[in-house]
LUMMI-64712 format. One record per residue: x, y, z of N, C-alpha, C in turn. Coordinates in steps of 0.2 Angstrom, whole numbers, plus 2048, in hexadecimal, padded with zeros to 3 digits. Each point is the difference from the previous one (the first is absolute). Example, Ala and Ser with C-alpha at 12.3 -4.5 7.8 and 13.67 -1.06 7.14 Angstrom:
# LUMMI-64712
8427E48277FC806800804806800
7FE8057FC8048068017FC805803
This chain:
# LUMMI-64712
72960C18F8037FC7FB8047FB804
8088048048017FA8047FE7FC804
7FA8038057FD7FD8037FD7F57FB
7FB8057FB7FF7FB7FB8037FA7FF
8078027FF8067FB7FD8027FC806
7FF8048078047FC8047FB7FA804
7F98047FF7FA7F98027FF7FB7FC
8048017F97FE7FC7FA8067FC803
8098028008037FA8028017FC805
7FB8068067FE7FB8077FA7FB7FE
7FD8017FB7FA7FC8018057FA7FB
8028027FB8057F87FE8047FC804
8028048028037FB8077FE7FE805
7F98018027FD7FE80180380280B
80380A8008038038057F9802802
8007FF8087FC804802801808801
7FB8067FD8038047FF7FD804806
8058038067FD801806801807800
7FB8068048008077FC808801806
8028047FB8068028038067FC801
7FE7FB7FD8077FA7FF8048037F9
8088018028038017FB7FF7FA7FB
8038027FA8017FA7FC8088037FC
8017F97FD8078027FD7FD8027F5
8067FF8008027FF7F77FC7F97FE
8027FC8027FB7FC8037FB7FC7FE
7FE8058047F57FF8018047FD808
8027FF8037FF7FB807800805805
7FE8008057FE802805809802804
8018068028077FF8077FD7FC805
8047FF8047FE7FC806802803805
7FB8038068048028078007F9806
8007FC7FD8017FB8068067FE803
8008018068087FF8058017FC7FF
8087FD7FC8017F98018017FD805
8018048088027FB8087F9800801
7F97FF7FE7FB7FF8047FB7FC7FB
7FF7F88037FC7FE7FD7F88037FA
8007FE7FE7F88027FA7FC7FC801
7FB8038007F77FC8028007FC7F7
8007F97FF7FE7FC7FB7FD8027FE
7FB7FD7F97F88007FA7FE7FB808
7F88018007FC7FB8028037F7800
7FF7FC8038007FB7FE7FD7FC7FB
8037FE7FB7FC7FA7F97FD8067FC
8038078007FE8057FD8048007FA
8077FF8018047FF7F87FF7F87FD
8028017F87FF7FB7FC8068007FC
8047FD8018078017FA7FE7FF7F8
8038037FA7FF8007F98037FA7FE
8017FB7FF8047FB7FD8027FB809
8057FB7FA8027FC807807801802
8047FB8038067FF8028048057FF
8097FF7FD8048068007FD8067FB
7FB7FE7FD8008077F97F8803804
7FE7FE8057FB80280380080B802
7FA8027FE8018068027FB803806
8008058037FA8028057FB8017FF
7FB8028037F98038018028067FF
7FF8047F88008068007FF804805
7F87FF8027FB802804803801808
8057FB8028018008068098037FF
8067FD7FB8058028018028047F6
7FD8088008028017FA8068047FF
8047FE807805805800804806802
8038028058018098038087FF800
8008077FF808801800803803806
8058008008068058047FF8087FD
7FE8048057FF8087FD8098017FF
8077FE8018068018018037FD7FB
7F97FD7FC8047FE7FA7FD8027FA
8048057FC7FD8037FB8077FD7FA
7FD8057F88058007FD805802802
7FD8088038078038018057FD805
7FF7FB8058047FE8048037FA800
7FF7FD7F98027F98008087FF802
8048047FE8068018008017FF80A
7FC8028048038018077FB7FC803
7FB7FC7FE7FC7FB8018007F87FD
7FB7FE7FB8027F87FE8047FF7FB
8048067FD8077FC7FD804804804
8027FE8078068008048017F9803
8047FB8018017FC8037FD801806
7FC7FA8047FF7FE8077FA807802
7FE8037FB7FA8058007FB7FC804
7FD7F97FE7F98018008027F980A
8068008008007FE8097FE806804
8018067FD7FE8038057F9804801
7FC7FD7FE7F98017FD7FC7F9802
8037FB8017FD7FA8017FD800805
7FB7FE8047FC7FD8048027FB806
8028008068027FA8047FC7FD7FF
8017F98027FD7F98007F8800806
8048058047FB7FF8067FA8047FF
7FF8047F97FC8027FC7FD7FD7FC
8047FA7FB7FC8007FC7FE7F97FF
8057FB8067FB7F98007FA802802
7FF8048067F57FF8037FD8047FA
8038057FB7FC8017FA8007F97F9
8057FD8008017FA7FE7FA7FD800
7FC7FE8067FC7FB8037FC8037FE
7FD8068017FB8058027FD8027F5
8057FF7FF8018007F77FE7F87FD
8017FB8027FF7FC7FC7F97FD803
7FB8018077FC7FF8017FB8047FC
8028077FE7FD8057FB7FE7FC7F9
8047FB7FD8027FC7FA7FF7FB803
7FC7FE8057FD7FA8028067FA7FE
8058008028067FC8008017FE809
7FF7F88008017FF8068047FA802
8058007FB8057FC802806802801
8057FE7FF8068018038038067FE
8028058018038078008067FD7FC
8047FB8018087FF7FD7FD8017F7
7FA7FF7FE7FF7FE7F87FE8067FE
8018068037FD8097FE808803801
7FF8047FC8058068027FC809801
8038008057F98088028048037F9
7FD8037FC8048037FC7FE8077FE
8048057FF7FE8077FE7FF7FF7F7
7FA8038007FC7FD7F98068077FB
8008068028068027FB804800806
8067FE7FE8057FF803802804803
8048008088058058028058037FC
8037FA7FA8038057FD7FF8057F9
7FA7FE7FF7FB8037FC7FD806803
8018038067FD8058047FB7FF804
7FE7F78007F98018037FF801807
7FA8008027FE8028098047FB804
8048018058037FA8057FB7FE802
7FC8028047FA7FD8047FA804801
7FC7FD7F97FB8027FF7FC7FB7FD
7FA7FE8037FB7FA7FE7FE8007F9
7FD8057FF8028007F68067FF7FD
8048008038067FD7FD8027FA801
7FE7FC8068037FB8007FB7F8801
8037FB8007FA7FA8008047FA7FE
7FE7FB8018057F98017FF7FE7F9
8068017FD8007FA7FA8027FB800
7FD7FB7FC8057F98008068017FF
8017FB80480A7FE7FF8027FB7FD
8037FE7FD8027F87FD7FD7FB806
7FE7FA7FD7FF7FD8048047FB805
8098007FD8057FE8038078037FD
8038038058078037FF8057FC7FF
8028017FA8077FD8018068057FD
8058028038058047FF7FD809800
8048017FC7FC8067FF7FE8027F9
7F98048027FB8007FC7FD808801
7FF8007FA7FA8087FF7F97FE7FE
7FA8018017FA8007FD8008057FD
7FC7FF7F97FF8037FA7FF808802
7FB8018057FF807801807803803
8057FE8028048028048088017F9
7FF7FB7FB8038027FC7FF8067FC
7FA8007FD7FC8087FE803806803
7FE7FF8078028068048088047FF
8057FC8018078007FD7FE8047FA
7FE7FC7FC8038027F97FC808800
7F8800801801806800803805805
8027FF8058068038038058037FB
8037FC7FF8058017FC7FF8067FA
7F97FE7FA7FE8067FE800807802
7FB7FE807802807801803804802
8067FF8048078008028038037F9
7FF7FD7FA8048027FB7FC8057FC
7FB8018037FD8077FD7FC7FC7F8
8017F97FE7FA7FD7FB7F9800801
7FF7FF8077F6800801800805807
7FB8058007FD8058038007FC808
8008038067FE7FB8067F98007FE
7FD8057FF7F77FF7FF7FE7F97FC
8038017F97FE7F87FC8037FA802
8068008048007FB8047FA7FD804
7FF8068067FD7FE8047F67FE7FD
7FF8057FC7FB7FC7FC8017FA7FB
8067FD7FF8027FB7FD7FC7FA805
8038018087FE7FB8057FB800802
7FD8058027F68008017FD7FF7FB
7FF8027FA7FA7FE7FC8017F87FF
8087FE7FF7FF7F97FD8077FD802
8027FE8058097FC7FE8017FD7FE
7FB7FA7FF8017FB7FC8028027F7
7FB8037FF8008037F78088017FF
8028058068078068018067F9800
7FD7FD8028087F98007FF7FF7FB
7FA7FE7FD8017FD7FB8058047FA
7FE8068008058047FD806803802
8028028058078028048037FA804
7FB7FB8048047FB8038057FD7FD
């Protein structure tokens, strides 16, 4: 029966269910991937993003999501609601610019890297995988910075932050808040 349940929420989310792969509360997959060592990208022109510009979402199929096994309910307390938690889980740059490249060739994007932000689809401070290809992929970014600005998916993340810190939404329902749909989620929390 749990087996059942847990193919039925990976098949809605469209996770690849690997034999032996953990999975959370969830449905997402953990993720063993070292953050200090580059990850082999999707094929090239093999992702397709859902929508466009800032409300755009990923290629289920290519990024549906992996978490941090370090981040449970039980630890939110000494994880992502501790201040400066998710720098230390972050990925250097020399990491994840060549996945940058190697990501948006995947999404068949072949212009300037400045108009993507490599982004972790649930957030670092949502628990998500630091550097794990199912978790991450170049989203639009504004088309022109001026001052300072959050994009829509980035405010969502906050707020639900914040819930779950206060103990109002489960880390699980968050994080299936951001993988099944963000857009919907802001519509209603952002």
């Amino acid at each position: 029966m749990r087996v059942a349940a847990v193919a039925l929420i990976g098949a809605l989310l469209a996770v690849p269910l690997v034999a032996g792969a953990r999975t959370s509360p969830s449905g997402l997959v953990y993720s063993s991937a070292p953050a200090g060592q580059v990850q082999r990208q999707p094929p090239a022109g093999s992702c397709h993003a859902v929508g466009s510009g800032i409300y755009a979402r990923p290629d289920p199929r290519c990024t549906p999501g992996a978490l941090n096994p370090a981040v449970t309910q039980a630890t939110i307390g000494s994880t992502i609601c501790r201040s400066g938690w998710t720098a230390t889980v972050r990925p250097p740059e020399s990491v994840t610019e060549p996945e940058k490249f190697a990501s948006m060739r995947a999404y068949g994007i072949f212009g300037s890297a400045s108009g993507y932000e490599y982004d972790h689809y649930v957030p670092l401070e949502l628990g998500g995988a630091a550097n794990d290809p199912r978790n991450l992929w170049p989203e639009p970014d504004y088309p022109a910075r001026a001052g300072f600005y959050l994009n829509p998916k980035d405010r969502l993340e906050t707020a639900l932050k914040h819930l779950v810190c206060r103990e109002a939404l489960s880390l699980g329902q968050a994080q299936r808040l951001i993988a099944t749909n963000w857009v919907a989620a802001y519509r209603r929390f952002g």
